[in-house]
Every structure is written in C-alpha cells, then in structure tokens.
C-alpha positions in Angstrom: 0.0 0.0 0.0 1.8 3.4 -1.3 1.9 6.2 1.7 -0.8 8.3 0.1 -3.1 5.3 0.0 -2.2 4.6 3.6 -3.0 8.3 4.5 -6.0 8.4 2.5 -7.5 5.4 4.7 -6.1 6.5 8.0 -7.5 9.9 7.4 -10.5 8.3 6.1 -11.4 5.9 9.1 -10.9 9.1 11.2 -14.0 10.8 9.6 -15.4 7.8 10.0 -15.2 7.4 13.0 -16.2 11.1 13.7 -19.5 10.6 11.9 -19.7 8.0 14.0 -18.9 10.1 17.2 -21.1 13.0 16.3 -24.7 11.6 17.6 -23.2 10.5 20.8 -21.2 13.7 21.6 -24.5 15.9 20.7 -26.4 13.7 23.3 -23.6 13.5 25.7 -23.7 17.7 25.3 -27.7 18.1 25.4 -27.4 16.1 28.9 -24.6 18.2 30.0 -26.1 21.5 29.4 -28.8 21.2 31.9 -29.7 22.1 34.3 -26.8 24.6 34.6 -28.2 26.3 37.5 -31.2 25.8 40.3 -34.2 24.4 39.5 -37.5 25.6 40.9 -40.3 23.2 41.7 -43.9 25.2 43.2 -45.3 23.0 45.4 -49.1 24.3 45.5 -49.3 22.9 49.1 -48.0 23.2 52.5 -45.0 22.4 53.8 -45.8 18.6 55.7 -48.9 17.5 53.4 -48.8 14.9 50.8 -48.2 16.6 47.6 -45.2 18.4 49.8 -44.0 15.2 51.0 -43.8 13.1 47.3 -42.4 16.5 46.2 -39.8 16.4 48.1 -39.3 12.6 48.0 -38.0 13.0 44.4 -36.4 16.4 44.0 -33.6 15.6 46.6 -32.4 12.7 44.4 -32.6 14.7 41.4 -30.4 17.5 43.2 -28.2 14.8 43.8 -28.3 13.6 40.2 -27.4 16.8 38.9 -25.3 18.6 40.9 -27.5 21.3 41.1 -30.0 22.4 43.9 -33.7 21.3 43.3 -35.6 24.5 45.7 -39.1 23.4 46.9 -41.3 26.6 46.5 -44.0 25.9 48.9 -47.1 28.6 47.3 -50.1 27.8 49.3 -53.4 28.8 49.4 -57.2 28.1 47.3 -56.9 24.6 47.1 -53.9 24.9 44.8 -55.2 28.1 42.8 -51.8 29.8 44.4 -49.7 27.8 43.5 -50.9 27.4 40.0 -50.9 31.2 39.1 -47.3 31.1 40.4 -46.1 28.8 37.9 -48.2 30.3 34.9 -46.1 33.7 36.0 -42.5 31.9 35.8 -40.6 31.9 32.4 -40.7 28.4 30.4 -37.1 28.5 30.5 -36.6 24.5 31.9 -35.7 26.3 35.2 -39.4 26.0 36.7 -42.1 23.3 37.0 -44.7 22.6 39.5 -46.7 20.0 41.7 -50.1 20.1 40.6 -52.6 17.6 42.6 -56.0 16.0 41.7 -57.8 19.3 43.0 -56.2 20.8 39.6 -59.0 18.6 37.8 -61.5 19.3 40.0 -61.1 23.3 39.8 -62.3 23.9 36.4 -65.6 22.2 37.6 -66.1 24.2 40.0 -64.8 28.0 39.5 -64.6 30.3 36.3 -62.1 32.7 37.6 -58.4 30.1 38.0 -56.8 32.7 35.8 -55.0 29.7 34.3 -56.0 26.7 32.0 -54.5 23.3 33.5 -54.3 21.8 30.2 -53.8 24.9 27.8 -51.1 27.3 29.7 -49.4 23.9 31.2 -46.9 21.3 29.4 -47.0 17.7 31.6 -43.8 16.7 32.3 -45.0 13.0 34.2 -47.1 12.0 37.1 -45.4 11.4 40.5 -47.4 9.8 43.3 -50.7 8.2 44.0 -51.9 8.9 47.8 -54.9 5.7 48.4 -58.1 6.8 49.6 -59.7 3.9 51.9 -63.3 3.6 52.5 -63.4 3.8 56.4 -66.4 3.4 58.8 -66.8 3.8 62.5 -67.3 0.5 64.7 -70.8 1.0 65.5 -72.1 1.0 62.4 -73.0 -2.9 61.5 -71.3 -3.5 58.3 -67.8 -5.2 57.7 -68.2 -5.1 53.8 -69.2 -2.7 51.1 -71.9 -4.6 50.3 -73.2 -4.8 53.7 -72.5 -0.9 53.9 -74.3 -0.1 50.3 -77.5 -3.1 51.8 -77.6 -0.7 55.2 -77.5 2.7 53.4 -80.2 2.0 51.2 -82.2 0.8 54.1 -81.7 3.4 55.8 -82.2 6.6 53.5 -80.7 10.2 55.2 -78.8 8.0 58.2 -75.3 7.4 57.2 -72.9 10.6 56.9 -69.5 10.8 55.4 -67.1 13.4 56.3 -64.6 14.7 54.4 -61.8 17.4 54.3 -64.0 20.1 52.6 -66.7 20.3 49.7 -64.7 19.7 46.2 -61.4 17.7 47.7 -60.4 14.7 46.6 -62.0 12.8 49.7 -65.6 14.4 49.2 -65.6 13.3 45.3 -64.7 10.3 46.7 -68.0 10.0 48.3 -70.3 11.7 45.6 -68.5 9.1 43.1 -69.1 6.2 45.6 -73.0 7.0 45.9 -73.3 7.6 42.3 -72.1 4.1 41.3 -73.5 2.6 44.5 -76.8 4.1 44.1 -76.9 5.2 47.6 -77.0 8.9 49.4 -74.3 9.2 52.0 -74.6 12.7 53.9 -71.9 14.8 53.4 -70.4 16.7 56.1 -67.5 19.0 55.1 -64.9 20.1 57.4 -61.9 21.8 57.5 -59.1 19.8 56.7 -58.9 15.5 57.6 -57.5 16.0 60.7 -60.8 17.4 62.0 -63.1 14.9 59.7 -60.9 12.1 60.7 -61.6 13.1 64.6 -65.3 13.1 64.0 -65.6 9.9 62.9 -63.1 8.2 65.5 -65.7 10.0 67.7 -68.8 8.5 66.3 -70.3 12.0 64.8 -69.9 10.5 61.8 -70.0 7.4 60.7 -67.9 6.6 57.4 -65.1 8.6 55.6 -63.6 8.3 52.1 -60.0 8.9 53.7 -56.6 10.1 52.6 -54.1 6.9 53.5 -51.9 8.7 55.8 -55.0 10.2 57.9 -56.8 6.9 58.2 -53.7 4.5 58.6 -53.1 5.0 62.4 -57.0 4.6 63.3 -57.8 1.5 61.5 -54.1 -0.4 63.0 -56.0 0.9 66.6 -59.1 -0.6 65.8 -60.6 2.8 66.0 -62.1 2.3 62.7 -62.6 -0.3 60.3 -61.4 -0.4 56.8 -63.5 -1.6 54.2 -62.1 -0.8 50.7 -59.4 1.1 49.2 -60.1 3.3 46.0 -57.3 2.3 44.0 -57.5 0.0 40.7 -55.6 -2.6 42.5 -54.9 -3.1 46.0 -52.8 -1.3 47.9 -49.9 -2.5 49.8 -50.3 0.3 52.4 -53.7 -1.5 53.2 -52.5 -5.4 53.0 -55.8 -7.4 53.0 -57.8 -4.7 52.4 -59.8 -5.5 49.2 -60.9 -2.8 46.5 -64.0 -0.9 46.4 -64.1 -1.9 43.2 -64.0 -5.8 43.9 -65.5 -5.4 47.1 -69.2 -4.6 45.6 -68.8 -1.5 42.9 -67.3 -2.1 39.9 -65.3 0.3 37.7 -64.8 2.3 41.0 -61.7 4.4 41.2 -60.4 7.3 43.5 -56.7 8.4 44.9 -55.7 11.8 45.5 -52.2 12.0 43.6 -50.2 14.5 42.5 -47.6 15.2 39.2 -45.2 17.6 37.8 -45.8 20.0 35.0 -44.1 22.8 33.2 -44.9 26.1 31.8 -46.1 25.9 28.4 -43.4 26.6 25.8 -41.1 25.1 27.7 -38.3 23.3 25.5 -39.2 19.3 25.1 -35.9 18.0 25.2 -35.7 19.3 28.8 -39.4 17.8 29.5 -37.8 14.5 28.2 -34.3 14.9 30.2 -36.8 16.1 33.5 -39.2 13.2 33.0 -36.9 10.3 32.2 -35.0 11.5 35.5 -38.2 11.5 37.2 -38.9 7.9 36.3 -36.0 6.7 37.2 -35.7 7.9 40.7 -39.7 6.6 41.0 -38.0 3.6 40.0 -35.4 3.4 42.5 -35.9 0.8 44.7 -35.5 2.6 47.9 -38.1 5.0 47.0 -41.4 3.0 47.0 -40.8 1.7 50.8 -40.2 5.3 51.7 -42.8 6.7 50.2 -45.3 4.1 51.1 -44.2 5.1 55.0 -45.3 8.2 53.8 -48.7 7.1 52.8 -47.6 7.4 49.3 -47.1 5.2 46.4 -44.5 5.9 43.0 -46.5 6.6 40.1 -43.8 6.8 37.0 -45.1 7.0 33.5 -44.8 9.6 30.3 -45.8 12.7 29.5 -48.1 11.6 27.4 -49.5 8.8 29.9 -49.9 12.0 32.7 -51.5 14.1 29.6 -54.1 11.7 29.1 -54.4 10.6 32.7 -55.0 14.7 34.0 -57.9 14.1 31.1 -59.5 11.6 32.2 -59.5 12.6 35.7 -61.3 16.2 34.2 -63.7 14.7 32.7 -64.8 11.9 35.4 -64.7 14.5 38.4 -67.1 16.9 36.3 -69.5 14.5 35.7 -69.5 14.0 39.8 -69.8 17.4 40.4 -72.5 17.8 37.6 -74.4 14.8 39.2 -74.1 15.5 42.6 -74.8 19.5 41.7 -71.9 20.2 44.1 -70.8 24.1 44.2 -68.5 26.3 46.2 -70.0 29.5 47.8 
C-alpha cells in the first residue's frame, strides 16, 4: 500500500469514525447543558402534606443527580389556585415546574375565575405519586363489607354521613363518586381539613369517611375504625388485605388523590424529556417506594403523554361528579 493510500484510509477511518462520534457527543452535550443552575419546583401545598412530602421525595435525588439544587417553593393557598398562578407567571425557561394535585382537575368544575388553564397554559412533564383513599367506617355502624354498607345505606335513607376534608377535595368526590355508582346517598359533612373529619368519625359524629391513607392509617391499625375498601385500581400495599371498592361490591370504582409535575407551556421538550426520564427513574429506585409508602404514598412513574391523558380523564370523570351531585362552592 503506497503512503498516500495509507494516508487516505487513515484519514479516512478518522472521519469515519467522527461521523460516528457526532450523535453521541451531541447527546452527551444536550445532557450536559442542563440544568446549569437551580431548578425551581412550586409545590401548591404546604410544607408537611402529601403533595409536599412526594415533592420532596424526588427532587432531593434529582439534586443529587445533577449537581444542582432542586428548591421546593412551597405557594399555598385556594386549594392549589396559588400555586398554579405562580407557575403560569415563571418563564418556560426549563428552570421552573410545579406540583399540581387532583384538585387541579377538580377546579375547572367548579370555579370560572383560575386565571389559568391546567391543560392549555401547562406542558406535563409526568405523574409522580398516588396517595390511596380507603373507604373507612366507625365501629358501630353494622357493616364489615361494602356490600353490607351499600345493603344498610339503602335501608336506611338520610342515616349514614361521610365526612370529608372540605366540599370539592379529593376525599368528598370520593364519596359523591361512591354514591353515584352505588346508588346510595351518603350525607356529606364538610370540614376543615382531615384531621378534624378524621376526629369526627373516630368520635362516632360521623360514621364513614372516604380517607386520605396517611389520615386513616393509624385509626384502622388501633381498631378505631374499620377499613373496608381502598379506592385504588388494584390493591394497595399500604392496606394489605384490604380488598378494593371496586371488587369489594362497585365495579369500575376508582379514586386516589395523587399529585404530578408540570411545566410552563413553551417550555423546551428535550428538557421535558431529560426532566421526566429522571423522574422515572428515581420513581423507579428501589429505595423509593418503601419510603414513600411510610409516607402514605405510592411511586406513580409514567410519560408525558401517559400523565396528559391521565390529567384528562380525571377532568372529565370528576365533572361528571360534580355535575351529578350539583356540588358548588359559595
């Protein structure tokens, strides 16, 4: 092989081989270049609550994972309406995101003036965490089923009340779905907040609740109160034995409280894809789920596109509640 020959290939295999080089080093560079500073995540909770707690649950990994502080921006207030017009106001710059919860589905049921669109001014990055609602009763009520309870309720028209942490949360809808597909008419007695609602019926004022996991957890190990179902699709392992609602005497039943991550809209979508593939994987970790589930929390990874259509769905269901049950806010 003359020199030039030899040069011609050497010189050749090393374009080659940059061609080769160039996909990888552009991916290797996208990753690189962010997040090049702190990342802001609204949290449209308090600090100590549920969506707070999953919130924080993955953004100190993904601190970790990036070198980079992850701030939790706890903007309170309106059932999430706060927190929401916060994030609408940041720039979609890959720098901000925020928590949104299921009372971000509920809303546009319910008021006319959110001074944002969930769906329209919001990009979803991926859902986060699923918080179990169980179906709870007090002792002296004489069911230990959800059939029994559905049998006693219509036998007893206007008798059995369910409280709940306020009119248009998560555990109220719970209620309104369950006597929709039941065909029964629980009472509904708002409150402020579970703590109080949960009190109430540990007291006997009430006598069934559609509870938030980490509320309802401590009474029924006590014997306080006795669990009869758990809203989620499948069972729940913070509830072991504890059959569905679903299975348990109303099929097609299905209510959690969760919460996800979104963006402002215009945000760039390889960051969205960098943001979420992070997300799943620290959902993934295995160390998470027993965490969380102490928590009263369980990992909920999945797409964009799975959270798009899933925030959807959960529009549409919780209107036709609301609709049904003519449930408004003064």
């Amino acid at each position: 092989m003359s020199t030039i020959n030899r040069r011609q290939l050497l010189a050749g295999m090393g374009l080659g081989m940059l061609g080769l080089a160039a996909p990888l080093s552009s991916v290797w560079a996208a990753d690189a270049a962010w997040p090049q500073r702190a990342v802001n995540f609204v949290v449209t909770f308090p600090a100590g609550g549920p969506v707070d707690t999953a919130a924080r649950f993955v953004t100190k990994p993904l601190a970790e994972k990036w070198g980079k502080p992850a701030i939790v921006d706890n903007k309170a207030g309106a059932g999430g309406i706060v927190g929401a017009r916060t994030a609408l106001k940041e720039k979609p710059d890959g720098y901000s995101f925020f928590f949104p919860a299921i009372h971000h589905s509920v809303l546009p049921s319910l008021r006319k003036d959110l001074g944002y669109d969930i769906q329209a001014d919001f990009e979803p990055v991926g859902s986060v965490a699923r918080f179990p609602i169980i179906l709870v009763v007090h002792p002296s009520l004489p069911v230990k089923t959800v059939k029994e309870l559905i049998s006693y309720a219509k036998e007893n028209p206007g008798k059995v009340s369910f409280s709940s942490s306020g009119t248009g949360g998560g555990t109220h809808l719970a209620g309104e779905l369950f006597n929709s597909m039941a065909g029964v008419k629980l009472q509904h007695i708002p409150y402020r907040g579970s703590a109080p609602a949960m009190q109430d019926l540990v007291g006997g004022q009430v006598q069934v609740m559609f509870a938030d996991a980490p509320s309802a957890l401590p009474f029924i190990k006590s014997g306080h109160i006795i669990a009869l179902g758990v809203g989620n699709p499948e069972p729940s392992v913070l509830a072991p034995g504890v059959p569905t609602i679903a299975e348990a005497g109303v099929p097609g039943y299905n209510a959690y409280s969760w919460t996800g991550l979104m963006a402002p809209k215009g945000t760039p979508q390889d960051i969205i894809k960098k943001l979420n593939h992070d997300l799943v994987g620290v959902l993934k970790d295995p160390t998470i789920g027993p965490a969380m589930a102490a928590a009263g929390a369980e990992p909920m990874p999945g797409s964009p596109e799975d959270f798009a259509q899933f925030l959807d769905a959960e529009i549409k269901k919780w209107a036709k509640v609301i609709q049904e049950a003519d449930i408004k806010i003064e």
